[in-house]
C-alpha positions in Angstrom: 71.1 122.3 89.0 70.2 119.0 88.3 69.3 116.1 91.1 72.3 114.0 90.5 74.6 117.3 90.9 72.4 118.4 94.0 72.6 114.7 95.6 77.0 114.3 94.5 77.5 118.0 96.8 75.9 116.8 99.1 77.1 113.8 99.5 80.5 115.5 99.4 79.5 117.4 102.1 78.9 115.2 104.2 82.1 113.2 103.6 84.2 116.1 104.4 82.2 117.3 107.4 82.9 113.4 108.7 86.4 113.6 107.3 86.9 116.5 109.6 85.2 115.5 112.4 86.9 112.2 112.9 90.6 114.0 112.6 91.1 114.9 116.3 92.8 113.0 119.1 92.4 114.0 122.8 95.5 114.9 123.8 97.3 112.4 126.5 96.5 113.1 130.2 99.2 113.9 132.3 98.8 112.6 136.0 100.1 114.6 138.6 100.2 113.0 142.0 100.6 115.5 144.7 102.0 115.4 148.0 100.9 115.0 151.2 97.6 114.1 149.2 95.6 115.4 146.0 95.9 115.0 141.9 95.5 116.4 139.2 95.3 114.9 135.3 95.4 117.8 132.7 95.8 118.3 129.2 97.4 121.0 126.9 95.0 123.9 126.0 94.9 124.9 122.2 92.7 126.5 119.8 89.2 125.3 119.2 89.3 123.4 122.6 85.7 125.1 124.7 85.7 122.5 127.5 87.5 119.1 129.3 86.3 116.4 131.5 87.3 113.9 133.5 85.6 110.8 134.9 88.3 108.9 137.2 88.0 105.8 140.1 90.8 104.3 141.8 91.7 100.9 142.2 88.6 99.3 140.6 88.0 99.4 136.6 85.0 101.0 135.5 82.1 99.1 134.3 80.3 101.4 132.1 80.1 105.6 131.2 78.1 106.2 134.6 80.1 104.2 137.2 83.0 106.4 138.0 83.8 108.0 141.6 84.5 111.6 140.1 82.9 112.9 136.9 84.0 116.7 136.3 83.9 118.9 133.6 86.3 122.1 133.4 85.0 124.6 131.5 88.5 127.5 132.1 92.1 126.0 130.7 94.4 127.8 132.9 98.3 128.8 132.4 97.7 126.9 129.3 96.4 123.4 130.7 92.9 122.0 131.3 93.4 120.8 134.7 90.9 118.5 136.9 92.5 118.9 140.4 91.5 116.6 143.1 92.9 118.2 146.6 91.4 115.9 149.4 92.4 112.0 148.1 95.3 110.3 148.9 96.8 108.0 146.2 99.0 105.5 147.7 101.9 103.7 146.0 100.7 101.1 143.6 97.2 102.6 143.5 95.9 102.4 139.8 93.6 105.2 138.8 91.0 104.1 136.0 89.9 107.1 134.3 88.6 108.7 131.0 89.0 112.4 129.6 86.6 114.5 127.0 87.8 117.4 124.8 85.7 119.4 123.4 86.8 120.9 119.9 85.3 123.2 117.9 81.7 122.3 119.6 82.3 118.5 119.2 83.2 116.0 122.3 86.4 113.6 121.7 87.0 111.2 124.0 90.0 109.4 125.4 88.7 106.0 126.8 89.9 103.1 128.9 92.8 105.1 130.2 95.0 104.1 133.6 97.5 105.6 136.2 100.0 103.4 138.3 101.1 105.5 141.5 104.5 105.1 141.1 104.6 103.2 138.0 106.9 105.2 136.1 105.2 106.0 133.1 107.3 107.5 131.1 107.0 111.5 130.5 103.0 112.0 131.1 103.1 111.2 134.6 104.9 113.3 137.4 104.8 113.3 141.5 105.6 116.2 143.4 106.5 116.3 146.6 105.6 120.1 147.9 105.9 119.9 151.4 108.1 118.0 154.0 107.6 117.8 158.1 109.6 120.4 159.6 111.0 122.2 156.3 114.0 121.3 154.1 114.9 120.4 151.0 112.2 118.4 149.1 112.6 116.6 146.1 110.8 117.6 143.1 110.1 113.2 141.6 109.1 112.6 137.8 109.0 109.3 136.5 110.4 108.2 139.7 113.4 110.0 139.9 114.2 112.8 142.0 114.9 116.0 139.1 115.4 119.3 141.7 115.6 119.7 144.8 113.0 122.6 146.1 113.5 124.3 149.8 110.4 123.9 152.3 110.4 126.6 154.9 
């Protein structure tokens, strides 16, 4: 094979390896704000996705990669989510939660920068707060997007 025809595939492979490479979004976070306190942000498992993380602070934009108040990565999608759950921190309404996620796909980390959560901001449909527990029992509302979908029973 001649140089020019050695030096053309490669050059073609490379294109197509960076053609591929650069095709993949992170999927969108959902936010899950759980009651009496604790969240979780998650995002759908599929194929070729080995790992997710999650780098998060609250109420205070971060300044670079390394400034975050939780940095996690999740290495088990379960009932087909990759979930970061947070079971001791109280988000309050209006509390914005800075935060940024990393897939990754087939061996290659995506990320999803610069991304925020208003408690209570309504959203739209990737962010959700449930209410699982009441004082004394009852019924419970279930609340996405700031309205009240089912109600739930709380013995």
């Amino acid at each position: 094979m001649s140089r020019g025809i050695e030096m053309l595939l490669l050059l073609l492979s490379v294109a197509l390896w960076l053609g591929r490479s650069g095709a993949y979004s992170v999927p969108k976070a959902t936010v899950k704000v759980n009651s009496p306190k604790g969240f979780e942000v998650s995002i759908p498992d599929e194929p070729g996705i080995s790992l997710f993380a999650f780098h998060g602070k609250v109420n205070e934009e971060m300044d670079d990669l390394t400034d975050q108040t939780w940095a996690t990565d999740i290495v088990t999608a379960r009932n087909g989510r990759w979930t970061y759950r947070n079971r001791s921190h109280k988000l309050q309404q209006g509390d914005v939660l800075y935060y940024w996620t990393t897939a990754r796909y087939h061996g290659v980390d995506y990320h999803n920068y610069n991304q925020r959560y208003v408690v209570g901001g309504g959203q739209g449909a990737n962010t959700q707060r449930i209410d699982a527990r009441g004082s004394g029992g009852g019924h419970q509302p279930i609340v996405v997007n700031g309205q009240p979908t089912i109600n739930i029973y709380v013995a």
